[in-house]
N, CA, C and O atoms as a MOPAC input file, in Angstrom:
PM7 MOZYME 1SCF
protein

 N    -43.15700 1    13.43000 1   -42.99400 1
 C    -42.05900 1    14.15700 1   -42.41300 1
 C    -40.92600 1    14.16800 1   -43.43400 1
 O    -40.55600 1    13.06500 1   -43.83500 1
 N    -40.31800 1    15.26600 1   -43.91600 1
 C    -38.87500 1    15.37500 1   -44.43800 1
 C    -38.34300 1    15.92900 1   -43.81000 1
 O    -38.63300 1    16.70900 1   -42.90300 1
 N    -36.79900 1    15.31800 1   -44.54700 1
 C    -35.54800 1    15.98400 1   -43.60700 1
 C    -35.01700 1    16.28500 1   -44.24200 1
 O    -34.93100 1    15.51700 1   -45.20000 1
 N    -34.12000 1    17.71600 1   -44.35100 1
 C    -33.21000 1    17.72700 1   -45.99200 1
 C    -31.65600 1    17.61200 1   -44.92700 1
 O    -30.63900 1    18.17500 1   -45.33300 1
 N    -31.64700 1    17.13500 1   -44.09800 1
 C    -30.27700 1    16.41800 1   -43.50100 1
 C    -29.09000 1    15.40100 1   -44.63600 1
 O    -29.32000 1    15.17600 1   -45.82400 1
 N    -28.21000 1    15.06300 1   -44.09000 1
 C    -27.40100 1    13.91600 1   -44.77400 1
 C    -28.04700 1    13.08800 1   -45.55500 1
 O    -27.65900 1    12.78600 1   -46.68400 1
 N    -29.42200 1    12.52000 1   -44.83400 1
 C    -29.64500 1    11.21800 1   -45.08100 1
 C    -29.51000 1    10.20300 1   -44.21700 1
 O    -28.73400 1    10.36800 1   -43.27600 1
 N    -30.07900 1     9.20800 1   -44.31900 1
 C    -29.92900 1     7.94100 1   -44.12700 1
 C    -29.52700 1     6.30100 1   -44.85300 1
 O    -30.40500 1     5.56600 1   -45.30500 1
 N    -28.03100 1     5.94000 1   -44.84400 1
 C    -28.39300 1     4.23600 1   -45.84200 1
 C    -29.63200 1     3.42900 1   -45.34300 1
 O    -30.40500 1     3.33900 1   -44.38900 1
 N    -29.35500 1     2.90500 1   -46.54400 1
 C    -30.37200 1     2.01600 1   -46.48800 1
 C    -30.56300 1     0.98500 1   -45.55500 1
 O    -31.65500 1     0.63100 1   -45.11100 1
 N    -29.25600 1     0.42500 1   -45.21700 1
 C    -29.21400 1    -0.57900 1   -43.99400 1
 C    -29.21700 1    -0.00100 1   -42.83500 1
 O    -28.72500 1    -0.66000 1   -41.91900 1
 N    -29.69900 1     1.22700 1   -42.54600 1
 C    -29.42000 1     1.55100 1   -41.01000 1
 C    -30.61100 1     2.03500 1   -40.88300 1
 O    -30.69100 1     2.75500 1   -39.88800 1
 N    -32.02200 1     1.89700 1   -41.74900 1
 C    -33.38100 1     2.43700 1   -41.87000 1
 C    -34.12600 1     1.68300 1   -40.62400 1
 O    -34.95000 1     2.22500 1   -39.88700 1
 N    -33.69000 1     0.36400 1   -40.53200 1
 C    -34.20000 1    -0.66500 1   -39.29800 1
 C    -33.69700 1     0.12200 1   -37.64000 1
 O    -34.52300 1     0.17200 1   -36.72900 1
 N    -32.78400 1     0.48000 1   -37.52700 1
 C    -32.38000 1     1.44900 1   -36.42100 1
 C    -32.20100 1     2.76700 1   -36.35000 1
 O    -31.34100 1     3.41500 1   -35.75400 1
 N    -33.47300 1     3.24200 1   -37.29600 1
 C    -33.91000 1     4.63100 1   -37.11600 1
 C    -34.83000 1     4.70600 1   -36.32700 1
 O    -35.17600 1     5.74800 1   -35.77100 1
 N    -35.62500 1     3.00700 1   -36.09600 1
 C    -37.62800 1     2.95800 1   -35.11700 1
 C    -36.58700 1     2.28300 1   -33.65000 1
 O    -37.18800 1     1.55300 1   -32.86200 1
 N    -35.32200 1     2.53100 1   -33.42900 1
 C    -34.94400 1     1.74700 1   -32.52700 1
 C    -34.75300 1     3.32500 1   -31.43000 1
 O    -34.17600 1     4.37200 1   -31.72400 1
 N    -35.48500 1     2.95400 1   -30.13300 1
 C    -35.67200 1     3.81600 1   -29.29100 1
 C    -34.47100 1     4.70400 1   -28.69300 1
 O    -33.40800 1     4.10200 1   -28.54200 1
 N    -34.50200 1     5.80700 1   -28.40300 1
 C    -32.87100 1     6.48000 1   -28.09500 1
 C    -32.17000 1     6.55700 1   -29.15100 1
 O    -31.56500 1     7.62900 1   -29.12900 1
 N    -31.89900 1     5.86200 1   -30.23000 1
 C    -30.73100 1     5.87900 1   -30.96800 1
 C    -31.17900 1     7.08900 1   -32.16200 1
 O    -32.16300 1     7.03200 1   -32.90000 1
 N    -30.22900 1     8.09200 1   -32.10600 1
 C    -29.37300 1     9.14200 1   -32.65200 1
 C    -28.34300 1     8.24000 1   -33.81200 1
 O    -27.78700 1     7.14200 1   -33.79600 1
 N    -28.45900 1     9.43300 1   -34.83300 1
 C    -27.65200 1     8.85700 1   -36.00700 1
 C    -26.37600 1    10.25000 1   -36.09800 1
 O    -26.39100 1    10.87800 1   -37.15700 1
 N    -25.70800 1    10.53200 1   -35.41000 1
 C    -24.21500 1    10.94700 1   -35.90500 1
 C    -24.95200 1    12.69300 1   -36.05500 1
 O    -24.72000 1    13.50500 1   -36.95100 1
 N    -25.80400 1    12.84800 1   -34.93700 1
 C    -26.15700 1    14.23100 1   -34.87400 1
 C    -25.26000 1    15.69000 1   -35.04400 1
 O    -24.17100 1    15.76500 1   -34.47300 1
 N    -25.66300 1    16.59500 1   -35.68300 1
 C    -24.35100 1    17.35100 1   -36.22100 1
 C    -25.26400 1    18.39700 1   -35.96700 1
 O    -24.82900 1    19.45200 1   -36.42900 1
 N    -26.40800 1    18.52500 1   -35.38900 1
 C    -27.15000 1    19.86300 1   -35.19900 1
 C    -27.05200 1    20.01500 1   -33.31000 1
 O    -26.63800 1    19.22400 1   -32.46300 1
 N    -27.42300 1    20.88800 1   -33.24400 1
 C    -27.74200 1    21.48800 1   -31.98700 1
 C    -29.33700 1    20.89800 1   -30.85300 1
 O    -29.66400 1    20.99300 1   -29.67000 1
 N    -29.90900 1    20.30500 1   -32.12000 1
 C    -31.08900 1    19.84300 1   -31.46500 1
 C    -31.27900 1    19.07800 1   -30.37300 1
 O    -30.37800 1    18.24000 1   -30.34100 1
 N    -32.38200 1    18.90600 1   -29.01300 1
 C    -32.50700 1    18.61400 1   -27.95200 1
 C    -33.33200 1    17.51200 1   -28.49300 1
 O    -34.17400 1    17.35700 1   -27.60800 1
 N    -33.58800 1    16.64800 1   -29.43800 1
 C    -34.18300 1    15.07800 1   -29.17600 1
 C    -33.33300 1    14.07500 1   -28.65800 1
 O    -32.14000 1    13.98200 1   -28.94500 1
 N    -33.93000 1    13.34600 1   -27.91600 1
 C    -33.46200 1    11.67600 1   -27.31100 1
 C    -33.80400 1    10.86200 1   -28.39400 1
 O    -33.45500 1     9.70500 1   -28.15900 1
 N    -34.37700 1    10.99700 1   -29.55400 1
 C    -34.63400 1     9.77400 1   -30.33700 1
 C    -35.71200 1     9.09200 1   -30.17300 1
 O    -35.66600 1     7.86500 1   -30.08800 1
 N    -36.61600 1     9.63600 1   -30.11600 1
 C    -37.95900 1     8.87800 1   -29.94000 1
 C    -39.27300 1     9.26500 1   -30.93800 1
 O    -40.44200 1     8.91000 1   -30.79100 1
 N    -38.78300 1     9.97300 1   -31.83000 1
 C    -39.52300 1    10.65300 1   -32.69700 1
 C    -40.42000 1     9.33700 1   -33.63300 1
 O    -41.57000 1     8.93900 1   -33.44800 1
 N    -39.60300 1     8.97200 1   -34.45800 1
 C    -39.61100 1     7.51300 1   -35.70200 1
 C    -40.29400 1     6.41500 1   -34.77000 1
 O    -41.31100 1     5.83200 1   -35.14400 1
 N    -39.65800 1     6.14400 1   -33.47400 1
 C    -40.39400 1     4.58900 1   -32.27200 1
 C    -41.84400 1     5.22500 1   -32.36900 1
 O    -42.80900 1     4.77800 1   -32.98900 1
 N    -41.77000 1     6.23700 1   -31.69800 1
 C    -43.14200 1     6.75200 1   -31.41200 1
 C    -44.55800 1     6.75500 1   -32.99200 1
 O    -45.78800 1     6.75700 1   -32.93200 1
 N    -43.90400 1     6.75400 1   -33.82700 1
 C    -44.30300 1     6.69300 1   -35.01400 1
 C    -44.97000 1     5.89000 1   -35.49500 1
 O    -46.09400 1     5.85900 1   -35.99600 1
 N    -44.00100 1     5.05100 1   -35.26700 1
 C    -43.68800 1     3.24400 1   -35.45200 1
 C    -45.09600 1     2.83100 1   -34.95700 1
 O    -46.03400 1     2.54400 1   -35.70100 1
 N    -45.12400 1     2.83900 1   -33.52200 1
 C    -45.98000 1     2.54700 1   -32.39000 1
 C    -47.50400 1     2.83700 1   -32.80800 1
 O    -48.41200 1     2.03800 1   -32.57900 1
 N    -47.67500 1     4.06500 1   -33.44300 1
 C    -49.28400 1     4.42800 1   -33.74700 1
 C    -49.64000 1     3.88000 1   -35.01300 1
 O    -50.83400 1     3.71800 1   -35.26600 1
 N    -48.46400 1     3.47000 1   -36.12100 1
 C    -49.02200 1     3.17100 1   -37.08600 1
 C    -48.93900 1     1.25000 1   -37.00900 1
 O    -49.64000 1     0.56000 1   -37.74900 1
 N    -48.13000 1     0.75700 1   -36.16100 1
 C    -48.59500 1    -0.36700 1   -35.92200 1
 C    -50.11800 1    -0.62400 1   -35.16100 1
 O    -50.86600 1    -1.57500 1   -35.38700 1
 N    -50.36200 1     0.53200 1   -34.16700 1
 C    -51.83300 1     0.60400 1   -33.76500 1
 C    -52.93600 1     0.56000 1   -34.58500 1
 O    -54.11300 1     0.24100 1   -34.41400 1
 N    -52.14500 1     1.04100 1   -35.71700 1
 C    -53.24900 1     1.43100 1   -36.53000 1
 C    -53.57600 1     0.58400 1   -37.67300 1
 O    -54.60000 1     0.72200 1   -38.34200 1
 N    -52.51800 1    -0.45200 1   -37.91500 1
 C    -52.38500 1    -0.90600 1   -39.31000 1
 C    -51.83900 1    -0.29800 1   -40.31700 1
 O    -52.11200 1    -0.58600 1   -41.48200 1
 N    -51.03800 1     0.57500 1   -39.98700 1
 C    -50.25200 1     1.47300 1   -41.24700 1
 C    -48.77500 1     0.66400 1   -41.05500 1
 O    -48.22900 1    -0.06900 1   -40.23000 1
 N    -48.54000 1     1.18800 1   -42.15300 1
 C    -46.95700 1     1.39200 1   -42.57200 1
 C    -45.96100 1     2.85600 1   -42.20900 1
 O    -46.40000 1     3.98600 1   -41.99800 1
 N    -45.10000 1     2.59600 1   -42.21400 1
 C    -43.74400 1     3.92600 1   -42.31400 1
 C    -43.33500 1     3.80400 1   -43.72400 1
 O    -43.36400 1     2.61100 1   -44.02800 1
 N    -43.03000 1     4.41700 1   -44.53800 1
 C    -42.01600 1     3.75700 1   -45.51700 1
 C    -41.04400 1     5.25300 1   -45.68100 1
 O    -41.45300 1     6.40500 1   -45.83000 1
 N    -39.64900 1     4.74900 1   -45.59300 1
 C    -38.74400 1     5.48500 1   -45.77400 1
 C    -38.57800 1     5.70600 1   -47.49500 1
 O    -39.02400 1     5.00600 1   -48.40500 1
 N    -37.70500 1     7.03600 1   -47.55400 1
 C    -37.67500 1     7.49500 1   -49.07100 1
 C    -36.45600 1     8.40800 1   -48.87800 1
 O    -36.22800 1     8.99400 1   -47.82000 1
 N    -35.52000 1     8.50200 1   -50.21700 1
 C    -34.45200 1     9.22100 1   -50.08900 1
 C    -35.33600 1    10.76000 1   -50.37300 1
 O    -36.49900 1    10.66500 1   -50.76600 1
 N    -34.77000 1    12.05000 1   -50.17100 1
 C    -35.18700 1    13.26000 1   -50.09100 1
 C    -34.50300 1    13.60100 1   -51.08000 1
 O    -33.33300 1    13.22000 1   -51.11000 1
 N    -35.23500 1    14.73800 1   -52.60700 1
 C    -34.10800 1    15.42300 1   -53.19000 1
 C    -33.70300 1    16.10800 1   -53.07200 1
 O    -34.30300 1    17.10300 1   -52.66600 1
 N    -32.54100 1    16.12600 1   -53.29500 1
 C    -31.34400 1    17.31500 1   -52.80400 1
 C    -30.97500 1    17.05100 1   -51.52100 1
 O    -30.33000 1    17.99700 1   -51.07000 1
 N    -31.15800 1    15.89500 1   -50.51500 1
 C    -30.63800 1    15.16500 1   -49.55900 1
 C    -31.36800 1    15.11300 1   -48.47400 1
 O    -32.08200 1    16.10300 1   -48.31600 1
 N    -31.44500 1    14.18200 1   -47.55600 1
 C    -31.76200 1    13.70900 1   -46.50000 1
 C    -32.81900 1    12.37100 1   -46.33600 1
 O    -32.40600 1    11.33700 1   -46.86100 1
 N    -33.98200 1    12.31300 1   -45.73800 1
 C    -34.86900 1    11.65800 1   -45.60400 1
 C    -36.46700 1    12.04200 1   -45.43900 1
 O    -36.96200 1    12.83300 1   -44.63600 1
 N    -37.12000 1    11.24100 1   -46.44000 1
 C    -38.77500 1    11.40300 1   -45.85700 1
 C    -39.40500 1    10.66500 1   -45.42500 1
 O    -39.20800 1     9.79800 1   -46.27600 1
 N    -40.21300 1    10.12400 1   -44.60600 1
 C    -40.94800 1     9.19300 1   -44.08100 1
 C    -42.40200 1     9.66400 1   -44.34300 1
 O    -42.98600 1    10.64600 1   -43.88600 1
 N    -42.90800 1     8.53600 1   -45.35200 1
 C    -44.28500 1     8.43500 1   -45.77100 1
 C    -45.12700 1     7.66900 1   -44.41400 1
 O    -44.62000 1     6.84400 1   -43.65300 1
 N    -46.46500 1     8.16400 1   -44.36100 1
 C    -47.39500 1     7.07900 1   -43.38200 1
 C    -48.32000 1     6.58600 1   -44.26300 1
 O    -49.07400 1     7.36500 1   -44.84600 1
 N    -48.37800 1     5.20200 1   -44.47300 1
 C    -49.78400 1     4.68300 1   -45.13900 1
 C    -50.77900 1     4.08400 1   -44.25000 1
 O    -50.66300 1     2.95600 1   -43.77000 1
 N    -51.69000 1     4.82000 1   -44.06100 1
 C    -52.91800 1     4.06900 1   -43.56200 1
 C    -53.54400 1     3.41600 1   -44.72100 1
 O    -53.48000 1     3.67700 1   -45.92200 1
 N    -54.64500 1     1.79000 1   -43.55300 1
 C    -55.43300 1     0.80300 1   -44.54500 1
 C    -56.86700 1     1.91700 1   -45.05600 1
 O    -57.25400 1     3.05400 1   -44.78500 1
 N    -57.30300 1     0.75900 1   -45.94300 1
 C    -58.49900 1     1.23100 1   -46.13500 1
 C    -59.59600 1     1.48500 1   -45.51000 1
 O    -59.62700 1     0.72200 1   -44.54400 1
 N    -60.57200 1     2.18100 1   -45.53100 1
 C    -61.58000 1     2.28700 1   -44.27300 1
 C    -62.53300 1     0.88600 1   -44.50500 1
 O    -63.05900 1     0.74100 1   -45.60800 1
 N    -62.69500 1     0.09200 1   -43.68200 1
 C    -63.79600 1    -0.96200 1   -43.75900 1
 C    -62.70300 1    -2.21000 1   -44.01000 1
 O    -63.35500 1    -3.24800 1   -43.89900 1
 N    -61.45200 1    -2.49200 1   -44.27300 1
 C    -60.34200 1    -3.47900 1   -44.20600 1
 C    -60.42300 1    -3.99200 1   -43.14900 1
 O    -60.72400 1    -3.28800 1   -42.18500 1
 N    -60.19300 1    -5.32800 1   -42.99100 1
 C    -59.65400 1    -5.66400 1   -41.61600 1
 C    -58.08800 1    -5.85300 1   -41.06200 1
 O    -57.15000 1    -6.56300 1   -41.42300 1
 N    -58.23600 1    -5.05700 1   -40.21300 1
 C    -56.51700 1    -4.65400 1   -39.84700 1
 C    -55.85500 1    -6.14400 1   -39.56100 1
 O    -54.63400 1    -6.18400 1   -39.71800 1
 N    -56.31200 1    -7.00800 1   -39.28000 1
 C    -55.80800 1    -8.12900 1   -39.37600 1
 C    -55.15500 1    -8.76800 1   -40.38200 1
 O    -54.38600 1    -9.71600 1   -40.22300 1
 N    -55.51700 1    -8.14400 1   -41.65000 1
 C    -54.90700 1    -8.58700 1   -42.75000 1
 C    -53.53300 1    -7.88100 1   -43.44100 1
 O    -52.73500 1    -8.26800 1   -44.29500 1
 N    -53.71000 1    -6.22300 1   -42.35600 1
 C    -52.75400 1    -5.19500 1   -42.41400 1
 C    -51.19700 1    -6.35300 1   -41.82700 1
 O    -51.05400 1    -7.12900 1   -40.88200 1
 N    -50.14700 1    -5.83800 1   -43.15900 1
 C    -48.84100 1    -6.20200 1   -42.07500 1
 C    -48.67900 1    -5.11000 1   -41.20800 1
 O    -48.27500 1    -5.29900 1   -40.06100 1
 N    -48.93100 1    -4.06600 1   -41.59600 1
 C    -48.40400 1    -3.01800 1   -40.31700 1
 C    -46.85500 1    -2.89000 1   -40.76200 1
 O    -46.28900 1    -3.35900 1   -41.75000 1
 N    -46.31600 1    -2.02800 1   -39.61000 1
 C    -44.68500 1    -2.02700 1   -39.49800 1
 C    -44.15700 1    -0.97100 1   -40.22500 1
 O    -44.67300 1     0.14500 1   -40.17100 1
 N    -42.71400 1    -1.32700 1   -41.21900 1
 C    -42.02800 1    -1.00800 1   -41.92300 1
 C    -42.12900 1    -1.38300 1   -43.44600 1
 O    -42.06800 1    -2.55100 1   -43.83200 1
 N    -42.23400 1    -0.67100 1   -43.99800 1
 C    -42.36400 1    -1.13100 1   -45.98300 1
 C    -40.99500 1    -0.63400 1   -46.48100 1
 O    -40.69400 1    -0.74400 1   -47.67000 1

């Protein structure tokens, strides 16, 4: 997913997967904020990662890494990178 929005700092990347919470919305758009949780949620299911990235020319991208096929997800941290 990219966003060519503002952006996001770096310290407020932890309460982007936090449910409901909106960051200083300046568009017209109809989300509650559940986009990134919901995210969160399948790739912890899954053994993946999120990893956030600045966007050029501005905003945010969010990479998904899935494990390897035949890994054991047990060894996956999962989460946030």
């Amino acid at each position: 997913m990219i966003d060519h929005g503002p952006g996001l700092p770096a310290d407020q990347l932890a309460g982007a997967v936090r449910p409901f919470h909106r960051f200083e919305d300046r568009g017209g758009g109809g989300g509650v904020g559940l986009g990134l949780p919901i995210c969160l949620g399948f790739c912890e299911a899954m053994g993946a990662t999120l990893e956030f990235h600045e966007t050029p020319g501005g905003g945010l991208s969010v990479r998904v890494r899935l494990p390897v096929a035949g890994r054991d997800l047990a060894t996956n941290t999962g989460g946030l990178a």
